[in-house]
N, C-alpha and C positions, 0 to 999 in steps of 0.2 A: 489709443494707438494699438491696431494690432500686432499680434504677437507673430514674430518671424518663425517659420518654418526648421531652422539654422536653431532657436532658441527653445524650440518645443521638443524636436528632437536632442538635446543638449539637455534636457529634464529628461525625457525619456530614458537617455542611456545612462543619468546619473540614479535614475532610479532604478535599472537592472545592476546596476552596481552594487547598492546596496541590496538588494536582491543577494547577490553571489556574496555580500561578504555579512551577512544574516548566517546563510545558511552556512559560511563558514566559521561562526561565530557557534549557530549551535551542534555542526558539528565535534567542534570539539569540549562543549560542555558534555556532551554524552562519552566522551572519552576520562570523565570525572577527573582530571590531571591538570585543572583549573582551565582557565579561557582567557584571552589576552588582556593587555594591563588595565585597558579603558572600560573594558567591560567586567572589570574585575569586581569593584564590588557591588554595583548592579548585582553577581552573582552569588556573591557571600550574602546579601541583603535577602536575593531566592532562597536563599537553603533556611536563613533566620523565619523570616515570614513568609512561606510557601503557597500561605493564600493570592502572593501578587504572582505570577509568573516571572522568568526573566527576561520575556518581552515588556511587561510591565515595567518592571524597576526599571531596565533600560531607558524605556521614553521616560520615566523619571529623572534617573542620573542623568539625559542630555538635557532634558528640560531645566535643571539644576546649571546645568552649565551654559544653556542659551542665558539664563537668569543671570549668571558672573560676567557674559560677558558686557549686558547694558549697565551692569552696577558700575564695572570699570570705564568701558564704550562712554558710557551716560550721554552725552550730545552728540558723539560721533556716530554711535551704533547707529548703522542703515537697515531703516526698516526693510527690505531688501532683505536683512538676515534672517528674517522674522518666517522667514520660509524653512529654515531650519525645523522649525516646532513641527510641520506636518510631514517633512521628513524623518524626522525622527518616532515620529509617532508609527511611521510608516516600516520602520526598522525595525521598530519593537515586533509588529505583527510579523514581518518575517522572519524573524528570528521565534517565534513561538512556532511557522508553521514548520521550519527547519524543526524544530524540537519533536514535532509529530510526522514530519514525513521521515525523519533517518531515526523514530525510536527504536527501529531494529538494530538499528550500528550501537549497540550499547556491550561492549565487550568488557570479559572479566579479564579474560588472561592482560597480565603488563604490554606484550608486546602488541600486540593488538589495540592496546591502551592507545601507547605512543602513534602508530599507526592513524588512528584517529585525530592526534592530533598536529601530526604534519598534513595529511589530508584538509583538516580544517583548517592547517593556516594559510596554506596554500589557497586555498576558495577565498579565505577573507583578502590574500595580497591580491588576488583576478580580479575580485569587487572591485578594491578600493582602486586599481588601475584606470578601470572603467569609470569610475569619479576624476580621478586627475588628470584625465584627456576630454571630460563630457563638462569640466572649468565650470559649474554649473553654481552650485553653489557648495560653501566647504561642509563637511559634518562640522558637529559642534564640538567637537573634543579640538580639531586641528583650530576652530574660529576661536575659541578661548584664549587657547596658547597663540595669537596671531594677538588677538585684542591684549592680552599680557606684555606681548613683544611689540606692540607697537605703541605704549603705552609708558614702556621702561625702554624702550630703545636697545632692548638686550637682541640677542640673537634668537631668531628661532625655531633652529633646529636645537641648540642648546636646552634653549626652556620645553623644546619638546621630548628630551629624554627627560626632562628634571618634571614633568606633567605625568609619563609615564611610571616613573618612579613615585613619583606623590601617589597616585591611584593605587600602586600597590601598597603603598605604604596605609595608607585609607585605609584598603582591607585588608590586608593582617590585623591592624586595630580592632578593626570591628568584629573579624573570627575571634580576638580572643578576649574580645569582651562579649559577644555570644555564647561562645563555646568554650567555657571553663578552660582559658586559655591554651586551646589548643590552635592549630590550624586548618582555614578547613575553605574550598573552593579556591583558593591562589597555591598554586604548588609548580613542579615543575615545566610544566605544559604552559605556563602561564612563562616564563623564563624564553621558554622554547618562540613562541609568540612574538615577544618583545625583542630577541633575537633576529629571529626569520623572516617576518614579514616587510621589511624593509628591504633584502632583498629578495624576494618575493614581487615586488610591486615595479624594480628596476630588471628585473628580467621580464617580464611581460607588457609593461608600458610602451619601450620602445616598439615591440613586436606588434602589441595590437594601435599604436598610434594613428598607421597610415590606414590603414583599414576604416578604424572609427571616424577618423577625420571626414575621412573619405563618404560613410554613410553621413553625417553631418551635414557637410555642404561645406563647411568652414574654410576661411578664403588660404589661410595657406593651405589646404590640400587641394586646392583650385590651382596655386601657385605651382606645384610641385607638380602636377599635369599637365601645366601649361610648357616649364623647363624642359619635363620628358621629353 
């Protein structure tokens, strides 16, 4: 069966999504004041073993987490998700080339710090906007916490803060079994992240909705042309 027009463009935009929330991902790892909660110790993991990038561990940590979801999934998980691995793998690279195209954005002064890292959370809520109008397929942090919630019947937006809070909670563990119990890559930036981007994602979603739909083809923005 060929592949619809409607459904290629619907990957394409999910993949400049991640595109914009890559590079807003390493822009604020260059602001050292950690990086959001899912990518958190993906990033404590870079600092420990340097030889991987944090594009690397990235497609690790999702790969890890496509992995929970068939262990939980087991007969339900739809191969269908199994598209997550090459986007993910896909994230990692842009998140490396983010690392090398903004290595100039690496500021000492604090304010400047923080700077970087509403900047970047900001690019990361644009992405991920552009994933939740492009309904394409989900990242693997949100399919986990979907395959968890629909598995216990709990809520989940609920389990989605208590996922975010696990991940940090992950790496603090691992900074300070690394690092002679200090802390180290989760700090306030990462707080900040966990905070903002949520609204971040509800102030541009609506905005770029009709637009996107609109290059899509998708029938209600046919709909809504038609009402005009």
């Amino acid at each position: 069966m060929p592949i619809s027009s409607e459904t290629l463009k619907r990957y394409a935009l999910c993949i400049l999504g991640l595109f914009f929330s890559a590079q807003g991902v390493a822009i604020t790892k260059l602001g050292a004041l950690g990086v959001s909660p899912i990518s958190s110790v993906a990033n404590v993991m870079s600092l420990r073993l340097p030889a991987l990038s944090l594009g690397n561990w990235l497609i690790i940590w999702n790969c890890v987490l496509i992995l929970g979801q068939i262990l939980i999934l087991r007969r339900k998980f739809q191969p269908i998700q199994l598209l997550q691995i090459p986007l993910s793998f896909l994230f990692g690279y842009f998140t490396d080339f983010g690392l090398w195209a903004f290595s100039w954005a690496c500021p000492e002064l604090y304010p400047l710090r923080l700077v970087n890292i509403c900047c970047g959370t900001i690019m990361l809520g644009f992405g991920i906007s552009f994933c939740v109008i492009a309904n394409a397929v989900m990242n693997s942090g949100e399919a986990f916490v979907k395959a968890v919630s629909d598995t216990t019947h709990k809520d989940f937006g609920t389990l989605k803060i208590c996922f975010d809070v696990s991940c940090v909670g992950i790496a603090l563990v691992l900074s300070l079994l690394f690092f002679d119990f200090t802390i180290q890559g989760t700090r306030e930036g990462t707080l900040i992240a966990a905070l903002c981007t949520g609204m971040v994602i509800k102030f541009f979603t609506p905005r770029l909705r009709q637009p996107l739909e609109r290059f899509i083809g998708c029938h209600r923005a046919q709909k809504e042309e038609i009402s005009a």
